[in-house]
C-alpha positions in Angstrom: 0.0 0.0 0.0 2.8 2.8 0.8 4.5 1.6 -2.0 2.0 3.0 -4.3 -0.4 5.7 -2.6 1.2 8.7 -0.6 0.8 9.1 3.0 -1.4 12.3 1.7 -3.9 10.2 0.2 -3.9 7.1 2.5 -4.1 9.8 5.5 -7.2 11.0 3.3 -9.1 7.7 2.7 -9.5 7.8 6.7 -12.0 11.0 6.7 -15.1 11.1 5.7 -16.3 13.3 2.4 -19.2 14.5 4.0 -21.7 13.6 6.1 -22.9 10.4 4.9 -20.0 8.7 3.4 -15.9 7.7 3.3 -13.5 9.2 1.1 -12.4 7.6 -1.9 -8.9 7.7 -1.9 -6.0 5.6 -2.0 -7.4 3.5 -4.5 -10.2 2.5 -2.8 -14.2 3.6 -3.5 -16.3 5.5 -1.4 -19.1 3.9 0.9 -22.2 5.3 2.3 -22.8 5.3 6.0 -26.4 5.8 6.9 -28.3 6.4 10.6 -30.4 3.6 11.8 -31.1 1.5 14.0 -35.2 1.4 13.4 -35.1 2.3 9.8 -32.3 3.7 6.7 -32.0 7.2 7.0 -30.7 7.8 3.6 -29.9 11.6 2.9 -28.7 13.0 -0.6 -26.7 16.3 -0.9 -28.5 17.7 2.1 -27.1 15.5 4.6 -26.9 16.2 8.1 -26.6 14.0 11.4 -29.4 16.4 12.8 -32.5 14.4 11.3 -32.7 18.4 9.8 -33.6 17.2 6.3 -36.2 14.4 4.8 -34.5 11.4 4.0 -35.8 8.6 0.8 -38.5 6.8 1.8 -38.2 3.6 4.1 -39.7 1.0 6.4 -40.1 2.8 10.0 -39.9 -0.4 12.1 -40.5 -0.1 16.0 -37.6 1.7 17.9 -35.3 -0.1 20.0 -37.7 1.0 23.3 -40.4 -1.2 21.7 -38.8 -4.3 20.0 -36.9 -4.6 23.4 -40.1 -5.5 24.6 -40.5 -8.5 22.4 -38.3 -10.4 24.3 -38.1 -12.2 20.4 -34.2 -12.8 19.4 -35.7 -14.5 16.0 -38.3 -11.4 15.5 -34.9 -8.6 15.9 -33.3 -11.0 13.6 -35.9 -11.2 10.8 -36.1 -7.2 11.4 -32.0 -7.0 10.8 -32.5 -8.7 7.7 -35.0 -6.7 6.1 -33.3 -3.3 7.2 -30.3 -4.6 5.4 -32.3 -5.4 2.2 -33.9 -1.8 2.5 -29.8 -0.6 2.7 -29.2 -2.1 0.1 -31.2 -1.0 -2.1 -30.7 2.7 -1.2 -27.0 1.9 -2.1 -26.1 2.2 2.1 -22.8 0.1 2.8 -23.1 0.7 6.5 -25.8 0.9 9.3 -25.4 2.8 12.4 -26.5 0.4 15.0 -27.8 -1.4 16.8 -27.8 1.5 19.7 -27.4 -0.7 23.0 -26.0 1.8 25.6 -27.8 0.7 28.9 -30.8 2.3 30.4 -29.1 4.2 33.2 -32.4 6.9 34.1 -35.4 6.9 32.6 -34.8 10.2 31.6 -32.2 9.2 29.1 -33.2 11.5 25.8 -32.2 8.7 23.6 -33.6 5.7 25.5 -36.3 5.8 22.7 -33.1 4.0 20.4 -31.9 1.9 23.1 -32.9 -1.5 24.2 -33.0 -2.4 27.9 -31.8 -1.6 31.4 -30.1 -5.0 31.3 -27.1 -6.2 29.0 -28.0 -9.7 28.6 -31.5 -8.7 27.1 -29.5 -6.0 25.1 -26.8 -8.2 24.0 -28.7 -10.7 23.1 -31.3 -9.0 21.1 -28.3 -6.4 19.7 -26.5 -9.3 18.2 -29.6 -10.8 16.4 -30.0 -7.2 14.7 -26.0 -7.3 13.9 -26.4 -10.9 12.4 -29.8 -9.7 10.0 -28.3 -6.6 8.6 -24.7 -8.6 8.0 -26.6 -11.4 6.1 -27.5 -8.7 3.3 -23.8 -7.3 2.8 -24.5 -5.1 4.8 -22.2 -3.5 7.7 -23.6 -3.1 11.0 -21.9 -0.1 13.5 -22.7 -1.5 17.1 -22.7 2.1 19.2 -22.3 4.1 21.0 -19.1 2.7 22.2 -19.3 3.3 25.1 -21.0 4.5 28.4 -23.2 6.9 26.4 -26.2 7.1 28.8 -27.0 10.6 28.6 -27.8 13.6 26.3 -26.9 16.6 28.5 -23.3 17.6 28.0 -22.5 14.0 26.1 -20.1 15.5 23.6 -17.5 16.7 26.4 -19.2 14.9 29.9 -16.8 12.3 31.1 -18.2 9.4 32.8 -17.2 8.5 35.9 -16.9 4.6 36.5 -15.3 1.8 38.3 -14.1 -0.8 37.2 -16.7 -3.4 37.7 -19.2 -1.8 36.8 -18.1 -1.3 33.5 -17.0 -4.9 33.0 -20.7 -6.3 34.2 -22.6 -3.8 32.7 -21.9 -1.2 30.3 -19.1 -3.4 28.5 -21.1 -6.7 28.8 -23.5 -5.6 26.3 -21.2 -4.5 23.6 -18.3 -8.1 24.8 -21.8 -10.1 24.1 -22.2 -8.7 20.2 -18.7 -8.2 19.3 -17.8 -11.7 20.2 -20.9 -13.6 19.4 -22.1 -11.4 16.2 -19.0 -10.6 14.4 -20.0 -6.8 13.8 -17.8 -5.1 10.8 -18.3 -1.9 12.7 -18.0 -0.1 15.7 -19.2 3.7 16.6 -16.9 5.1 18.9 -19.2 7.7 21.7 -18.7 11.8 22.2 -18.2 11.1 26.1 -15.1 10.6 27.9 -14.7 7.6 30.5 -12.8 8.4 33.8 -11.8 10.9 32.1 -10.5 9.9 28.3 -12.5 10.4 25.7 -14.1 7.2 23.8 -12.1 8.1 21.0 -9.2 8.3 22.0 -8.9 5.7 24.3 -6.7 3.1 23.3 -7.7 1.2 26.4 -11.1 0.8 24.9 -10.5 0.2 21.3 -7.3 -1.7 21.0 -6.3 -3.5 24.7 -10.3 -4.2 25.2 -12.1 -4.1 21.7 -9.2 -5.8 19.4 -7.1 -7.9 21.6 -9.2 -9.1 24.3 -12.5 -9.2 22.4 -11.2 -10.1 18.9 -12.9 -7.7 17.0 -11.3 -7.3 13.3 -13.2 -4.9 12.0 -13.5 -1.3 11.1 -13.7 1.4 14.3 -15.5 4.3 13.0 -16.4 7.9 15.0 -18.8 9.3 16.2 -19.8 12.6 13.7 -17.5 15.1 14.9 -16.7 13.3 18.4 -12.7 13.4 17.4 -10.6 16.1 19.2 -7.1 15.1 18.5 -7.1 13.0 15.1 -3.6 11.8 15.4 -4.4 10.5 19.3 -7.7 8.9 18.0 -5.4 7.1 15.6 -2.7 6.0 17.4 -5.5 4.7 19.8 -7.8 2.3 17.1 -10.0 4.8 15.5 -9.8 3.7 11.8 -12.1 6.1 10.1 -13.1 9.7 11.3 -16.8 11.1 10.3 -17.6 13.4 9.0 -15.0 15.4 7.3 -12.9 17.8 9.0 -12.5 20.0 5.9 -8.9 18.2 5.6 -7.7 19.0 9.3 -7.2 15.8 9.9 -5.4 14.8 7.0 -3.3 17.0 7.4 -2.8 16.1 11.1 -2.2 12.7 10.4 0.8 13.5 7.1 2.6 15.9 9.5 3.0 13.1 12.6 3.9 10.2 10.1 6.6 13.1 9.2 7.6 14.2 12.4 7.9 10.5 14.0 5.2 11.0 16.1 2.8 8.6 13.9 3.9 5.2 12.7 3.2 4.5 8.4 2.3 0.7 10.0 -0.5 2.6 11.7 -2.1 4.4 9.3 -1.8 1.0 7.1 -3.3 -0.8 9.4 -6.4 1.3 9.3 -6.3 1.1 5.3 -6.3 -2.3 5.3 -9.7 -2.3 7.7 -10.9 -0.1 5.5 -10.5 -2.1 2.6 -11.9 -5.2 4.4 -14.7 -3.5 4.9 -15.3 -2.1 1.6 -14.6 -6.2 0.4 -17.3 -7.1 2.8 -19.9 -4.6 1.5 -19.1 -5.1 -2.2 -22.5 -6.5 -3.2 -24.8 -3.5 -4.5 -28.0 -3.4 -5.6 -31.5 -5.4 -4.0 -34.7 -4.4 -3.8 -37.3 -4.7 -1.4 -41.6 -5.1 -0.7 -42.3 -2.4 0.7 -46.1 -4.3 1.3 -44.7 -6.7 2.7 -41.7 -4.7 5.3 -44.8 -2.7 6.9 -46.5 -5.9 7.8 -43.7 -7.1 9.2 -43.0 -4.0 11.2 -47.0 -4.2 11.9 -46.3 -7.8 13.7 -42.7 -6.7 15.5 -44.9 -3.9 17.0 -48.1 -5.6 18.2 -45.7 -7.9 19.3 -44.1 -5.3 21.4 -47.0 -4.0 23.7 -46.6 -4.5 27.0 -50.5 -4.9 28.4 -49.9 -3.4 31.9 -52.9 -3.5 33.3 -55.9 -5.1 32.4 -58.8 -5.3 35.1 -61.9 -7.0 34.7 -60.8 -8.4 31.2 -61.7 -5.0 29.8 -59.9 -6.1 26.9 -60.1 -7.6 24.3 -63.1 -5.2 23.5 -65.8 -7.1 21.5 -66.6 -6.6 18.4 -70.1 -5.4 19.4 -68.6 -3.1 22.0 -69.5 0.8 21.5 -65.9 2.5 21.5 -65.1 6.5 21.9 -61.8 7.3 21.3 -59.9 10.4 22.8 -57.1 12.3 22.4 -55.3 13.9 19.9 -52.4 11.3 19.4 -55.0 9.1 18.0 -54.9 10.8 14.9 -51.4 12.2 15.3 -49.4 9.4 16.3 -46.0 9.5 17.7 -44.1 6.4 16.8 -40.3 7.4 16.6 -38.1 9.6 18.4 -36.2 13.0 17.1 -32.3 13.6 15.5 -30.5 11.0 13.8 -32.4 8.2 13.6 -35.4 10.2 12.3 -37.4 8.0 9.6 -39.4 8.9 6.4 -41.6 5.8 6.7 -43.1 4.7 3.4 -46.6 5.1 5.2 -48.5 5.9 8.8 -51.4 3.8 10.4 -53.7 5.9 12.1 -54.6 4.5 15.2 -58.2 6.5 14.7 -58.6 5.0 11.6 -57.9 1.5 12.1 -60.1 1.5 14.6 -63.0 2.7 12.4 -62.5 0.3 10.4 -62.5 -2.6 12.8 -65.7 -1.1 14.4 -67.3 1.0 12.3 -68.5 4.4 13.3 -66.2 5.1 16.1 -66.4 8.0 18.3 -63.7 11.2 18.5 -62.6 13.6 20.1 -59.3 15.0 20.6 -59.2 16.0 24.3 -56.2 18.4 24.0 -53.4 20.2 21.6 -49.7 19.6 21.6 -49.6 22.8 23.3 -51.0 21.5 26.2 -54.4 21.4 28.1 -57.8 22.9 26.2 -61.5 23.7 28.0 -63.5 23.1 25.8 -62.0 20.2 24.3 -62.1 18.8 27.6 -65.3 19.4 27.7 -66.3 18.0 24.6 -64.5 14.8 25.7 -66.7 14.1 28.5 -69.7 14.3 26.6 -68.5 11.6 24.3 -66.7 9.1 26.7 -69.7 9.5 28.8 -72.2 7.8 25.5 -69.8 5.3 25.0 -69.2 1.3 26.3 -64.8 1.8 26.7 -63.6 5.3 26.2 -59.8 4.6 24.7 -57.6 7.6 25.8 -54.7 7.8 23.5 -51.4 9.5 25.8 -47.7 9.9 25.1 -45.0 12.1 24.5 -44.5 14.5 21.4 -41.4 13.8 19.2 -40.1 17.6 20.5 -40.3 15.7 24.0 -37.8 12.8 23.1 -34.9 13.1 21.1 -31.0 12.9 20.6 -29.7 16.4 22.4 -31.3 16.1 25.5 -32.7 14.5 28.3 -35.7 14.6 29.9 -36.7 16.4 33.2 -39.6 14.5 34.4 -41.0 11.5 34.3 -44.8 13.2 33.7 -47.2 12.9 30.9 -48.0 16.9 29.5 -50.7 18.2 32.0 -53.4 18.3 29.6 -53.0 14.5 29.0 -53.5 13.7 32.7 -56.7 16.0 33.3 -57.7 14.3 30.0 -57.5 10.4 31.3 -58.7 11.9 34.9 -61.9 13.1 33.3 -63.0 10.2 30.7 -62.5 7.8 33.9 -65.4 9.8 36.1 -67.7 9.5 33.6 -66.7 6.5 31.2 -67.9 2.6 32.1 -64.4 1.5 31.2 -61.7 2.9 30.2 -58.5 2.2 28.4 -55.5 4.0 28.2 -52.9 3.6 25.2 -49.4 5.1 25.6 -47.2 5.7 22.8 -43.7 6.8 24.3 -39.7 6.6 23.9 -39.2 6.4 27.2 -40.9 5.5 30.6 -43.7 7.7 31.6 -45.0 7.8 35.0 -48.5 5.9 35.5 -49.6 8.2 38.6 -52.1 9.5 39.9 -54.5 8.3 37.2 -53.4 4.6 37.1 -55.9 3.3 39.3 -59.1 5.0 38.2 -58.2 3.3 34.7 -59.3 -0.3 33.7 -56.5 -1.2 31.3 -53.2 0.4 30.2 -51.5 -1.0 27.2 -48.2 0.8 26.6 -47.3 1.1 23.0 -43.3 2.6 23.0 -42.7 4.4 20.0 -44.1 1.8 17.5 -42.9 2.7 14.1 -45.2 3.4 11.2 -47.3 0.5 11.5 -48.4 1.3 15.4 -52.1 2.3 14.2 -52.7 -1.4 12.9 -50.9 -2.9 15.7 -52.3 -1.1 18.4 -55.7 -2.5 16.8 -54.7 -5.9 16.3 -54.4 -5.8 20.3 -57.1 -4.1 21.4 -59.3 -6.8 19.5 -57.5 -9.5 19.9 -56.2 -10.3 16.9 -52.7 -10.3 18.1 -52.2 -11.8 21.8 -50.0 -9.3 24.0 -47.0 -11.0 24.5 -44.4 -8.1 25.2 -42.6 -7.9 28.3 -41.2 -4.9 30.3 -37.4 -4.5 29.2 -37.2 -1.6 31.5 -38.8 -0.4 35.4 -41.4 1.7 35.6 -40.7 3.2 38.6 -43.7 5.1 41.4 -41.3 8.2 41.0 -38.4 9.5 39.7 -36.9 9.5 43.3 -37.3 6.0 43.2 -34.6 5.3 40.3 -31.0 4.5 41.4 -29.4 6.9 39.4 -31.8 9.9 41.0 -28.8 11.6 43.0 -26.2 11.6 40.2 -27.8 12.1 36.9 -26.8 13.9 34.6 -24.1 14.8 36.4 -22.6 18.6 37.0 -19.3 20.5 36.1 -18.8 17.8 33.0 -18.5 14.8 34.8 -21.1 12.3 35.6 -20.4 9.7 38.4 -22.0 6.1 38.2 -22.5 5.9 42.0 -24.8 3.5 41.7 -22.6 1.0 40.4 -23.7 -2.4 39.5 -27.1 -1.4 41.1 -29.3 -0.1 38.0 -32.8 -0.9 37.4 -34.4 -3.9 38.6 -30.8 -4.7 39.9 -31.5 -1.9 42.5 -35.2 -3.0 43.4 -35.4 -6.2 43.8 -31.9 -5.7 46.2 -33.2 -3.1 48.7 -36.9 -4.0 48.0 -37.9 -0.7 46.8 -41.3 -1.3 45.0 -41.9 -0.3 41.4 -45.2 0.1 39.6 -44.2 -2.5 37.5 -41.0 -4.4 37.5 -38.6 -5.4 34.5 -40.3 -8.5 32.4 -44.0 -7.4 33.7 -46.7 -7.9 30.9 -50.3 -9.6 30.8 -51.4 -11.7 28.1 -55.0 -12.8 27.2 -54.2 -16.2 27.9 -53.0 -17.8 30.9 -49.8 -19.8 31.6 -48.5 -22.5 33.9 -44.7 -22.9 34.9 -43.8 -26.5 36.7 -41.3 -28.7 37.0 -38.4 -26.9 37.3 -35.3 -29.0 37.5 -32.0 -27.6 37.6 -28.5 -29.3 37.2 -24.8 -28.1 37.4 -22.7 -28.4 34.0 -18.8 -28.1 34.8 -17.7 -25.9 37.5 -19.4 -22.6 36.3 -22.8 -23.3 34.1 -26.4 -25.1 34.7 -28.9 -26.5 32.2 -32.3 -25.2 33.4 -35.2 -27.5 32.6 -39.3 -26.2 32.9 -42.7 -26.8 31.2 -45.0 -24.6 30.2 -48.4 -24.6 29.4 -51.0 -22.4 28.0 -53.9 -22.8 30.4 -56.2 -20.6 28.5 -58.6 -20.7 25.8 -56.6 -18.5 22.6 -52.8 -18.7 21.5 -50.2 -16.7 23.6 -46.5 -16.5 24.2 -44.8 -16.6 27.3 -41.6 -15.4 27.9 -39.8 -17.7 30.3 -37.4 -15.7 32.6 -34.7 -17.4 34.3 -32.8 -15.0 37.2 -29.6 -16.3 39.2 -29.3 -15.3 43.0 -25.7 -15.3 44.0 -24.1 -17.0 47.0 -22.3 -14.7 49.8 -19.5 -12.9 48.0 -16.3 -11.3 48.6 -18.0 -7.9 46.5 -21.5 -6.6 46.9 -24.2 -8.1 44.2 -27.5 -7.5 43.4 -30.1 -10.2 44.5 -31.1 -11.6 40.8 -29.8 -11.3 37.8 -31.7 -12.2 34.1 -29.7 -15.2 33.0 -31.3 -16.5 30.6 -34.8 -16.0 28.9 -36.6 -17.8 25.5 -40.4 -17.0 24.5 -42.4 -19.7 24.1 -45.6 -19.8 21.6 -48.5 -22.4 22.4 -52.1 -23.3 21.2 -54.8 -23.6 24.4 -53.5 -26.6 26.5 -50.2 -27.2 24.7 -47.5 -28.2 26.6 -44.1 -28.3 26.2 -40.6 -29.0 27.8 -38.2 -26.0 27.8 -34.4 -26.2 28.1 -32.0 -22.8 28.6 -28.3 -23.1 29.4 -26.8 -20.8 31.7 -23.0 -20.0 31.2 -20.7 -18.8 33.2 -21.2 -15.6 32.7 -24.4 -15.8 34.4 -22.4 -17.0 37.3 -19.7 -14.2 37.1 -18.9 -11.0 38.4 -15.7 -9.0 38.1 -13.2 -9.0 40.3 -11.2 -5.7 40.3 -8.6 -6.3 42.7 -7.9 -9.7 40.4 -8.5 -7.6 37.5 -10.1 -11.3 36.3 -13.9 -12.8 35.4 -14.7 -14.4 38.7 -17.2 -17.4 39.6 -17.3 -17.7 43.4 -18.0 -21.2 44.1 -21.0 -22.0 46.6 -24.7 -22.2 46.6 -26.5 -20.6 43.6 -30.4 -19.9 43.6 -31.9 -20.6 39.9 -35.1 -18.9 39.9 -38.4 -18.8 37.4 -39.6 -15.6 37.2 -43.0 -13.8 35.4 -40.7 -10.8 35.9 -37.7 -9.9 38.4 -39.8 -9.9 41.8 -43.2 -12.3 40.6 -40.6 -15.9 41.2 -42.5 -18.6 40.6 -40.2 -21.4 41.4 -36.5 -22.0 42.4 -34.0 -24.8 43.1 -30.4 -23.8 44.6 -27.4 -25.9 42.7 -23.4 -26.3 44.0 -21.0 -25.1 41.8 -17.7 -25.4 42.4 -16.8 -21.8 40.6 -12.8 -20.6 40.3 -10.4 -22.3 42.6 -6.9 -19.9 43.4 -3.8 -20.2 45.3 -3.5 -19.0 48.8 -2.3 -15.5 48.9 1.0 -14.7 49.0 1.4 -12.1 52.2 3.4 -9.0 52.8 3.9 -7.2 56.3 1.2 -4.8 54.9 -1.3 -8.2 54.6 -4.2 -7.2 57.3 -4.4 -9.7 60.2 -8.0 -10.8 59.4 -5.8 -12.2 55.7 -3.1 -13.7 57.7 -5.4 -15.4 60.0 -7.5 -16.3 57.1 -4.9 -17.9 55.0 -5.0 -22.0 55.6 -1.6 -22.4 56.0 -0.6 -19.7 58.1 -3.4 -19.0 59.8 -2.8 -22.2 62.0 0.5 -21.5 62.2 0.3 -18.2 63.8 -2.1 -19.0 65.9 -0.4 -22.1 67.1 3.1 -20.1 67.3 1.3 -17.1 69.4 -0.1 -20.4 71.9 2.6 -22.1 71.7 4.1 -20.9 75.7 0.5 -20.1 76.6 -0.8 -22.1 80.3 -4.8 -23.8 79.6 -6.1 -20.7 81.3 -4.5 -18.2 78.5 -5.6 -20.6 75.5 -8.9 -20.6 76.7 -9.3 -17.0 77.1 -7.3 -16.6 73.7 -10.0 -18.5 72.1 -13.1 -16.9 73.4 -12.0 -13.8 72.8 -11.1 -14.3 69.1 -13.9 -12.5 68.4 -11.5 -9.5 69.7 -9.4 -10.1 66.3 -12.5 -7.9 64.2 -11.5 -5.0 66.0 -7.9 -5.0 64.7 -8.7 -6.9 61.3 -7.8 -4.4 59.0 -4.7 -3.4 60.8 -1.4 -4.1 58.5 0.3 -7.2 60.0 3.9 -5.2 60.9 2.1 -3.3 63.0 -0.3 -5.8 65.2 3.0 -7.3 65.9 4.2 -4.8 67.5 1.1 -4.3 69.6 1.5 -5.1 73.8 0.6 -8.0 74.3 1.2 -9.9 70.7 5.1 -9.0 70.5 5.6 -11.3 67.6 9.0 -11.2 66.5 10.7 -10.2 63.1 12.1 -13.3 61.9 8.5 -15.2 63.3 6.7 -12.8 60.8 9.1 -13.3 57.7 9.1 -16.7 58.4 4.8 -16.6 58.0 5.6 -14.7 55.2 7.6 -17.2 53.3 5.3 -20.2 54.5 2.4 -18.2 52.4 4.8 -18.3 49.5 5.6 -22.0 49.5 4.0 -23.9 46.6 0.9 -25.7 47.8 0.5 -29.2 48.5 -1.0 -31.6 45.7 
């Protein structure tokens, strides 16, 4: 490669031309790069990252929020695959996505794009989406890599986290898909982490991403996150985006020719670069657009989550007398704002669907996007009052969720509330259907209300869909991939997000979402994997044996007790043994969803791994299975356990300890050789009566059992010699016996 294209024009193939594709250069083409994850965003001349200008038409599929819910690997799959045929054929070599940054707050502006509060769910259903779009030729870019939780400040905020917290959450997600999904891409984020920013830490995207992961492919910016192009180089970011108007050409030439830049590294880029372009060198498909918006129309009725549904309010029958209310009936919300804005290639309207499912339905919009209206209020009342079920139709407004900030509140707009407040006083039943990015709070109408079936952000198809439940014609199978908390004091995160003074600080640690709740017992007012169903299911015979030293195969049967078709989605949750570092009560470790006729049964099996067993051990800096007692738990969601069965496992196995003088007493009394040593060398003159009252008050030994050893030697009383305590020493570094 140097042999034959200057270092000008291989330093240019690494920026991008604009703001939708690579530079050709150094003999190689140009490629397209176009937003995702729920649909192609693909922009002409007038591109921008801003979701500013329309984009060419194409399938709006539920957003990450909603398909999350789904709990369906297969469904995410058969989703990848047809967003990859739609890139195709808008000449798109690259995807941005999946986005699978963790759901730290519910306030998270962009948690409308993002999957779940947990990075198995995430991971797993991320890596489906990577494997669909990559059957096509297509490249996937897995982002935002990583520990982008926030909007506010994200482009300069560095995030403040330790070690294992990283490791067991915010990594796990993106470890799961690079090293089970083979992405060709990765999106570096804006933020920094502990205080080096994601592109430019070579920590991150060459010692993590490419040696200890594997990952061989292409590491690509986020637009305009670069602040030092050479740095970012150096450090594993292969291709910056979008152009720098040559600045970073010309950054790169001058530190190849100063010595500050190696040639080997700039090749090394090139020749990712030109794997990926070998990759994506199939052009040309075309696609049903027909048949794409039925498919997103069964991934989204698939993805309500039926909260609540009392009385069997629903399914309404087809004779039922329906009003319908508010204004996001007939203006539906189904994606969030900024880059992953879609042009869909059509819009159900929920009003409409309904009308023609039951006729001559009912309207009236209730209130404006600008908030709360008398006389539409008014108006309202009259017709929920003449009706069977008044349907309420509440959410959030695309200016209310979108890339470039976060929300404040957890609250529906005002108007929306006094809305549901006033159809419940004077409807028989009423039904409220949410279409929103991100969680809204339930309160204080939720329990004047009969049913509450949250929507997400749908994509185009949510009209149809949300019909298709309401009458039945799709069984609600979706499950809560997120809390919904009482309040927004309740959340983990509540004291340290967003952060101040451009840091944020993960103080929570390990403890987000469900993690938190079901630890402390802090209620929710509906927990991670909650969701009804019109049919009923049965969970028995659980049976649970160890595999190895660090897995289980987890056996159950389920059976649809009901009278219609359903899914269930079977959720398995480990509870950890006592451990040397604090963990949270369950954790999801494995899940599957499970499709049966009335009364079929059928015999599950899920294996758990060892990283369901795991947690990281930062002192070890090492993946770490304690060994002991493990409870395997079924659960309908992460506190509604149906069944559990505790298993042995004999975990990780380590050397003693080697000690210093600076061990702590409680580790040299705990070490198996020379604990017994010590204590039979500080005995060893003692009379009956001192040994006895040596031994009763061992208990005395908590007091001091973080003291350094050198000085509890030297306490009154102990006087242990020198040459007793280097001898204890060198016994703990004696090989052990076998």
């Amino acid at each position: 490669m140097s042999d034959h294209h200057s270092i000008e024009e291989r330093a240019s193939a690494l920026g991008g031309q604009d703001f939708t594709g690579s530079t050709a250069a150094a003999g190689l083409p140009a490629i397209i790069l176009s937003d995702g994850p729920h649909g192609v965003r693909r922009q002409g001349r007038t591109g921008d990252n801003l979701g500013v200008y329309d984009s060419e038409p194409a399938t709006c599929f539920p957003t990450g929020s909603a398909i999350a819910s789904s709990w369906n690997p297969q469904l995410v799959r058969e989703i990848g695959v047809a967003l990859g045929r739609e890139a195709r054929a808008l000449d798109v070599q690259v995807l941005l996505g999946p986005a699978v940054n963790l759901k730290r707050s519910p306030l998270g502006g962009r948690n409308f794009e993002y999957f779940s509060e947990d990075p198995l769910l995430a991971g797993v259903l991320g890596a489906e989406w990577v494997k669909g779009v990559q059957s096509q030729g297509v490249a996937a870019s897995v982002k935002h890599f990583a520990v982008n939780n926030q909007e506010t400040d994200r482009m300069r905020v560095s995030a403040e986290v330790d070690e294992r917290t990283l490791r067991e959450l915010y990594l796990a997600v993106f470890e799961r898909i690079v090293t089970q999904a083979t992405p060709w891409t990765v999106m570096s984020s804006y933020n920094a982490i502990n205080g080096v920013y994601s592109s430019e830490n070579r920590w991150l995207l060459t010692d993590l991403l490419r040696d200890e992961w594997g990952f061989d492919g292409l590491v690509v910016s986020d637009w305009g996150a670069i602040k030092d192009r050479v740095v970012a180089l150096a450090a594993g970011l292969d291709l910056e985006m979008p152009s720098s108007n040559g600045a970073g050409t010309r950054d790169i030439v001058s530190a190849v020719r100063e010595g500050r830049l190696g040639e080997d590294v700039v090749d090394a880029s090139i020749e990712r670069l030109r794997q990926l372009i070998e990759r994506t060198a199939e052009r040309g498909a075309s696609f049903d657009i027909d048949a794409h918006h039925r498919l997103a129309r069964r991934a989204a009725a698939e993805s309500v989550v039926l909260l609540r549904n009392e009385n069997s309010t629903l399914p309404l029958k087809p004779e039922t007398k329906l009003a319908v209310l508010g204004a996001l009936a007939v203006d539906p919300q189904f994606q969030g704002g900024g880059s992953s804005h879609v042009n869909p290639t059509r819009v159900d309207i929920p009003l409409e669907e309904l009308r023609t499912a039951f006729g001559d339905v009912a309207f009236a919009p209730g209130y404006t996007s600008d908030g709360a209206d008398e006389a539409l209020l008014q108006e309202a009342r009259r017709v929920a009052g003449d009706a069977d079920v008044a349907i309420v139709f509440a959410g959030l407004w695309e200016s209310e969720q979108s890339e470039g900030f976060d929300r404040v509140d957890l609250h529906l707009p005002p108007g929306q509330v006094e809305l549901i407040q006033a159809v419940a006083a004077v409807a028989p039943r009423t039904v409220v259907v949410l279409a929103n990015g991100g969680v809204v709070s339930l309160e204080p109408w939720h329990d004047s209300v009969d049913a509450i079936v949250e929507g997400w952000a749908l994509g185009q198809a949510i009209g149809g869909a949300i019909t298709d439940v309401l009458t039945g014609a799709a069984n609600p199978s979706g499950r809560l991939a997120e809390t919904i908390p009482v309040s927004l004091a309740d959340t983990p995160s509540y004291f340290n997000f967003p952060g101040e003074q451009e840091a944020v600080r993960y103080g929570e640690g390990v403890f987000v979402g469900y993690r938190a709740h079901v630890t402390s017992g802090q209620g929710a007012r509906y927990p991670f994997g909650h969701g009804l169903s019109y049919t009923t299911f049965d969970i028995s015979d659980l049976s649970v044996e160890a595999s190895g030293v660090d897995g289980a195969v987890v056996r159950v049967t389920v059976t649809n007790t009901g009278a219609v078709a359903g899914a269930e989605v079977v959720q398995v949750y480990v509870a950890p043994p006592a451990s040397r570092v604090r963990r949270p009560a369950r954790e999801l470790g494995a899940f599957v969803k499970v499709t049966l006729e009335p009364g079929e049964s059928r015999r599950i099996e899920l294996e758990l791994d060892r990283t369901a067993f795991r947690f990281w051990d930062a002192r070890g800096h090492r993946w770490w299975v304690e060994p002991g007692g493990y409870g395997v738990e079924i659960g309908r969601s992460a506190t509604d356990i149906l069944a559990r069965v505790d298993i042995e496992l004999d975990g990780d196995t380590e050397a003693p300890p080697e000690l210093t003088r600076t061990s702590t007493v409680k580790e040299f009394f705990a070490h198996p050789v020379v604990g017994p040593a010590l204590m039979e060398g500080m005995l060893a003159n003692a009379t009956p009566e001192q040994r006895e009252a040596a031994e009763a008050g061992a208990d005395m030994l908590r007091m001091v059992d973080s003291m350094p050893m050198d000085q509890f030697a030297r306490f009154p009383g102990v006087g242990l010699p020198e040459e007793t305590l280097d001898m204890l020493i060198a016994l703990s570094r004696q090989p052990a016996e076998v």
